[in-house]
C-alpha positions as CSV (number, residue, x, y, z in Angstrom):
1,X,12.9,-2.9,-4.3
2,X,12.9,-5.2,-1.0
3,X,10.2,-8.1,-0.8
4,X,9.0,-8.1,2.5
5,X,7.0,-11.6,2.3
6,X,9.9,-13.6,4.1
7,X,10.5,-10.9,7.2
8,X,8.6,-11.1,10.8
9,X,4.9,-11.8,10.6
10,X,2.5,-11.3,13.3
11,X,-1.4,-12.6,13.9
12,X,-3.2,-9.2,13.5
13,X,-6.9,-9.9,14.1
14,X,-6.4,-13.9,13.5
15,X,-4.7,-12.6,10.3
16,X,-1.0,-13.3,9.4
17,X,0.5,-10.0,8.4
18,X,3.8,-9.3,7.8
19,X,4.8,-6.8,10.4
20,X,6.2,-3.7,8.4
21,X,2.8,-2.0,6.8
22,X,2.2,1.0,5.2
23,X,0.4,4.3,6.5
24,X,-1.4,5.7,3.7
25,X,-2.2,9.5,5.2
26,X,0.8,11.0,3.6
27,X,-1.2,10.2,0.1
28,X,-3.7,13.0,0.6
29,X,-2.8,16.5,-0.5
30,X,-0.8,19.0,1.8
31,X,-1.5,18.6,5.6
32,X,-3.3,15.4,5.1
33,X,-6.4,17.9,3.3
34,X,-7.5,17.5,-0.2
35,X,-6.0,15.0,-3.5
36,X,-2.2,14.9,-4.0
37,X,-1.2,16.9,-6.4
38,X,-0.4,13.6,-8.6
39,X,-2.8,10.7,-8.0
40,X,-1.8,8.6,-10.6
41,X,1.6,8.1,-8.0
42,X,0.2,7.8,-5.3
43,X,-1.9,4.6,-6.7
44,X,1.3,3.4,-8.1
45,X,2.7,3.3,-4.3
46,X,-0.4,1.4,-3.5
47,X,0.6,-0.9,-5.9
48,X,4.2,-1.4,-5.4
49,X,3.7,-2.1,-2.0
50,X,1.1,-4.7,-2.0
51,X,3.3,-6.4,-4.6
52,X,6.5,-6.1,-2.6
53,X,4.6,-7.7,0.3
54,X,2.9,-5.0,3.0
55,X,-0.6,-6.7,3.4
56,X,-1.5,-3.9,6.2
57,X,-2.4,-0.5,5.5
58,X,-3.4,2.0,7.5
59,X,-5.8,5.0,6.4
60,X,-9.1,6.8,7.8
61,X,-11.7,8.6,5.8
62,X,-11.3,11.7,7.8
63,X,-7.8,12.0,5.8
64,X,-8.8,14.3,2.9
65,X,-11.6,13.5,3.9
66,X,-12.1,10.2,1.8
67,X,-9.2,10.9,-0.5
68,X,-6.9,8.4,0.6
69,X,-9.7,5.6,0.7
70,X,-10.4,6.4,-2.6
71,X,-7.3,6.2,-3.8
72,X,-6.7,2.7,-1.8
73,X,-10.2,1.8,-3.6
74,X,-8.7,2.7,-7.2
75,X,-5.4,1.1,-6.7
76,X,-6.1,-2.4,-5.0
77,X,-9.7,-3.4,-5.7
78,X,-10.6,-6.0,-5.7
79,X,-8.3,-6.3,-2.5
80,X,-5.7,-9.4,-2.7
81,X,-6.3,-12.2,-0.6
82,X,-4.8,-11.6,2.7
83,X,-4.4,-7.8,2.9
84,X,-5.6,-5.7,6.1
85,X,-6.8,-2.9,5.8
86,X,-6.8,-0.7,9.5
87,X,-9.1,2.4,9.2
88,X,-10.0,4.8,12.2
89,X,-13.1,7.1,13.1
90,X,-13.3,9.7,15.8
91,X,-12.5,12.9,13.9
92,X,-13.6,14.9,11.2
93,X,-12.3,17.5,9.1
94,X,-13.5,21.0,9.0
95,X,-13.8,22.9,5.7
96,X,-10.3,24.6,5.5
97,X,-8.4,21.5,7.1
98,X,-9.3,21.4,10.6
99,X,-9.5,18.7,12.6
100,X,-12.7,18.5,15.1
101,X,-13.8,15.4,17.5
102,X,-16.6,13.3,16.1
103,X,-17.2,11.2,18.6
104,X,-20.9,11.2,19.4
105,X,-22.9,7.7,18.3
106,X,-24.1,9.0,15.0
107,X,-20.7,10.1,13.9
108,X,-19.4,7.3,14.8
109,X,-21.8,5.5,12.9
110,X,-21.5,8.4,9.7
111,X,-18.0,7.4,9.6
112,X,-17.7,3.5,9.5
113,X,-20.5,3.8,6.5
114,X,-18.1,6.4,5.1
115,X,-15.4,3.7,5.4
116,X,-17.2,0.7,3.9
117,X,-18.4,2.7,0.9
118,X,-15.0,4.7,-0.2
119,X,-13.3,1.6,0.4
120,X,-15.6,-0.2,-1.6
121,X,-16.3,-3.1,1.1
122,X,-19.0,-4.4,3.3
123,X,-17.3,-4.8,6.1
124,X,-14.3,-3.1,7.6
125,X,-11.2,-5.5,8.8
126,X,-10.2,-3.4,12.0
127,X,-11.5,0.3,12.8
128,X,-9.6,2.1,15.0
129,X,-11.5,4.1,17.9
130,X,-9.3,7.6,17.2
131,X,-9.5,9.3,21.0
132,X,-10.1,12.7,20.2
133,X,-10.5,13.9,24.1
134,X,-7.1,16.3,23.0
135,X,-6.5,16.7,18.9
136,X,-2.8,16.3,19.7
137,X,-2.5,13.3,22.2
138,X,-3.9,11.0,24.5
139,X,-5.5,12.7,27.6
140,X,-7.2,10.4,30.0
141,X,-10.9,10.5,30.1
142,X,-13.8,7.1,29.3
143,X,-14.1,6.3,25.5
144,X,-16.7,3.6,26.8
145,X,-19.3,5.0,25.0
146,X,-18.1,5.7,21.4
147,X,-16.8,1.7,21.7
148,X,-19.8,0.5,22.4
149,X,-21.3,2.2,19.6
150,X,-18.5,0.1,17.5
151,X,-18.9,-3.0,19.5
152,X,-22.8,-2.7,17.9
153,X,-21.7,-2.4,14.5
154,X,-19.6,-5.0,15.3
155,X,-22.2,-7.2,16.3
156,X,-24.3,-6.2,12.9
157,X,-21.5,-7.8,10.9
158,X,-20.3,-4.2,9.6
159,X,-16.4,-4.2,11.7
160,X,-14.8,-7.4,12.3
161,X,-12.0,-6.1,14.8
162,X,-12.1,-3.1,17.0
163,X,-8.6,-1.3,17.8
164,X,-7.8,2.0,19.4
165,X,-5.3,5.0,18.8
166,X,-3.8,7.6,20.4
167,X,-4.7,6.7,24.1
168,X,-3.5,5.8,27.4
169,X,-2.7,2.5,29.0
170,X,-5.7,3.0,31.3
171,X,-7.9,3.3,28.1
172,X,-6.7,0.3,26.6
173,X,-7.3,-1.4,30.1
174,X,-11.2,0.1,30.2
175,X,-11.8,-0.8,26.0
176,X,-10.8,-4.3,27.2
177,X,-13.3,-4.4,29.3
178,X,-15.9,-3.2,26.5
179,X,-14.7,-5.4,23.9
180,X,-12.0,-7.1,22.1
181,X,-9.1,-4.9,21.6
182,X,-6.5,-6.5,18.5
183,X,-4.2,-3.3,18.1
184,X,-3.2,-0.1,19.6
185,X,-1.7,2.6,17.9
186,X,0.0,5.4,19.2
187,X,2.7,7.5,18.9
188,X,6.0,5.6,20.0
189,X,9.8,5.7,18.5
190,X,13.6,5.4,19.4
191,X,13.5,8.9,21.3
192,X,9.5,8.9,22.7
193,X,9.0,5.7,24.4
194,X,6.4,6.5,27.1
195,X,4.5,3.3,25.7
196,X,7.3,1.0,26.7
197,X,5.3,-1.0,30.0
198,X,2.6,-0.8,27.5
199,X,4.0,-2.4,25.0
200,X,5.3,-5.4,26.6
201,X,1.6,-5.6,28.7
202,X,-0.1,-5.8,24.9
203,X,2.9,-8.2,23.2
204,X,2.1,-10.8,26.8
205,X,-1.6,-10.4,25.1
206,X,-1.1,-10.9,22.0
207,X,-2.5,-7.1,20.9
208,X,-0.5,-5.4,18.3
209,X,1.0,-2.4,18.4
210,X,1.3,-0.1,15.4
211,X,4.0,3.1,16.2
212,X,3.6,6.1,14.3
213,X,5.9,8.9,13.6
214,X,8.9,7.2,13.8
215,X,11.6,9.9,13.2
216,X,9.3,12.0,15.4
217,X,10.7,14.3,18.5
218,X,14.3,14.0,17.4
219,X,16.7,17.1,18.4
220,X,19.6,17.7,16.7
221,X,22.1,16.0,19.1
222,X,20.2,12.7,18.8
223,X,19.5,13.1,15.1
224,X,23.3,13.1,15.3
225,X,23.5,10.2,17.0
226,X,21.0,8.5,14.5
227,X,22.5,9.5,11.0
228,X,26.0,8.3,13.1
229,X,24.1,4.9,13.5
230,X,23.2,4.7,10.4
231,X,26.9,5.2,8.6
232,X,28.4,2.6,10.4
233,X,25.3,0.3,9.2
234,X,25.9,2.1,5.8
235,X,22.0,2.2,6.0
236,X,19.9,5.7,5.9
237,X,18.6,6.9,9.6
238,X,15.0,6.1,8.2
239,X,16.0,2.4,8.0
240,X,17.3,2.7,11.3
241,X,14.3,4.1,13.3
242,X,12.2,1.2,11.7
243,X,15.1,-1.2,12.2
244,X,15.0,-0.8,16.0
245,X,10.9,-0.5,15.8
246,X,10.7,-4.1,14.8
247,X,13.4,-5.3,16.9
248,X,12.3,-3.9,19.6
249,X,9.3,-6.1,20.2
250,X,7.3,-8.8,18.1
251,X,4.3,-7.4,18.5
252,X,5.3,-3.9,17.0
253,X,3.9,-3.6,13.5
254,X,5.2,-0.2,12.0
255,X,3.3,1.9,9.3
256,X,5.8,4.5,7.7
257,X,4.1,6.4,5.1
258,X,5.0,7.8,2.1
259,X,4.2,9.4,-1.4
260,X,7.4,8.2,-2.9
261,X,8.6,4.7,-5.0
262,X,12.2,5.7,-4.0
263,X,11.3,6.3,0.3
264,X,9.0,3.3,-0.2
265,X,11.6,0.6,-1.2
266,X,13.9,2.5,1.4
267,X,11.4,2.0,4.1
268,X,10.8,-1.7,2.8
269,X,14.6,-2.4,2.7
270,X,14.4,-1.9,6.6
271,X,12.4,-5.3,7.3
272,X,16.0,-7.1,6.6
273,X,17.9,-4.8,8.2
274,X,19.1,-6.4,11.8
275,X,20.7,-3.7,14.0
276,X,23.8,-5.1,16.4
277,X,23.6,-5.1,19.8
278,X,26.1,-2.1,20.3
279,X,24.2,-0.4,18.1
280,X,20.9,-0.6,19.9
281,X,22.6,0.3,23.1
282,X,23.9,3.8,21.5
283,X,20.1,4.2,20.3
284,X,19.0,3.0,23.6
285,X,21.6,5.6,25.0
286,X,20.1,9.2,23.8
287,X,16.4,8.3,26.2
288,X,19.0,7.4,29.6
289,X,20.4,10.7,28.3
290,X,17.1,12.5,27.7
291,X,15.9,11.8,30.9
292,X,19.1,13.2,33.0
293,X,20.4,9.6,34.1
């Protein structure tokens, strides 16, 4: 399995990370709702990816709910010098799996105790304000006050860093004004790249950006194209998607997820992988031809 220590880093709330994390949702049970059918893996791809170098990990309490916290608590506590963890709040989960907006200042508050005690720490490295003004995007509308309610428990020594996810550029621009904003993440690969002015604006800022989904939206023509990429790079189309993530801007830090040893060390394989030039332009290619131009 790839060691990752060596590949891009990035300052991620003053922190040194290396750039390719891990997103730990996929370690709860079926649609992200209850334990996975075989915990004692799941903490086993905890582990191997701590020791192969990923020192972020994304998670949020709402994802089982607690499960995968849990699980990060079983498998890496006491937490190894250096590793991030980037938890989120703004949703909870309904008793058959839904997923409802929690949002008002006590669930807000509910939810960052809920982190600090599954993950067994008191106080949480970044929380991620989770807009939840549309359960399957960003839709414009103030998240002022849910980040001052952070901003608070930031000031009583409970957060260190605030972040936000799934919003809109004019979001990011108002939390800025409410407080210190170290990462952004939002749905963003080869094929969907509506964050692309964003991104540069938050790399000139130092903010990170952390891209989910990064196989997401692809048709058949243009997961064509991909696996055809990926041949001629004798890589898998996987490695390519993250390839091109973290060459496509130093402030990108992707968090692919995964139950799997086997789709771990691929995924961790792709922090050495650098994609040529003609190859990025075919990539590039398939969003000219999206668009009609």
């Amino acid at each position: 399995m790839s060691n990752i220590g060596k590949s891009p880093t990035f300052a991620l709330g003053g922190r040194i990370v290396n750039r390719l994390g891990f997103g730990a949702m996929q370690l709860a049970g079926p649609g992200v709702f209850g334990p996975p059918k075989d915990r004692a893996n799941a903490v086993a791809v905890l582990r191997e990816a701590v020791a192969h170098g990923v020192n972020h990990i994304d998670t949020s309490d709402f994802y089982g709910p607690h499960v995968t916290n849990q699980i990060i608590r079983e498998a890496l506590h006491p937490y190894p010098d250096g590793l991030m963890i980037v938890t989120k709040v703004g949703a909870k989960r309904g008793s058959l799996g839904s997923v409802h907006p929690a949002m008002s200042r006590e669930d807000i508050t509910q939810a960052v105790h809920d982190n600090l005690r599954n993950l067994g720490v008191d106080v949480l490295d970044v929380v991620n304000m989770r807009s939840m003004l549309r359960n399957d995007g960003p839709a414009e509308g103030s998240l002022e006050e849910p980040l001052t309610v952070l901003a608070d428990l930031q000031r009583q020594g409970l957060i260190r860093h605030i972040g936000l996810s799934s919003v809109t550029p004019d979001q990011v621009a108002e939390g800025r004004r409410v407080c210190d904003i170290v990462c952004v993440q939002n749905l963003y690969n080869v094929i969907q790249r509506d964050d692309d002015a964003l991104i540069d604006e938050l790399a000139a800022a130092g903010i990170a950006y952390m891209p989910y989904f990064p196989l997401g939206g692809l048709r058949l023509l243009e997961s064509a194209t991909l696996s055809a990429v990926a041949v001629r790079v004798r890589v898998t189309p996987t490695q390519v998607a993250l390839a091109w993530l973290l060459q496509r801007s130093a402030n990108i830090l992707p968090i692919p997820g995964t139950g799997s040893l086997a789709h771990l060390s691929e995924n961790l394989a792709a922090a050495a992988l650098d994609l040529p030039p003609s190859e990025i332009g075919v990539l590039d290619d398939l969003v000219s031809k999206r668009h009609g131009n």
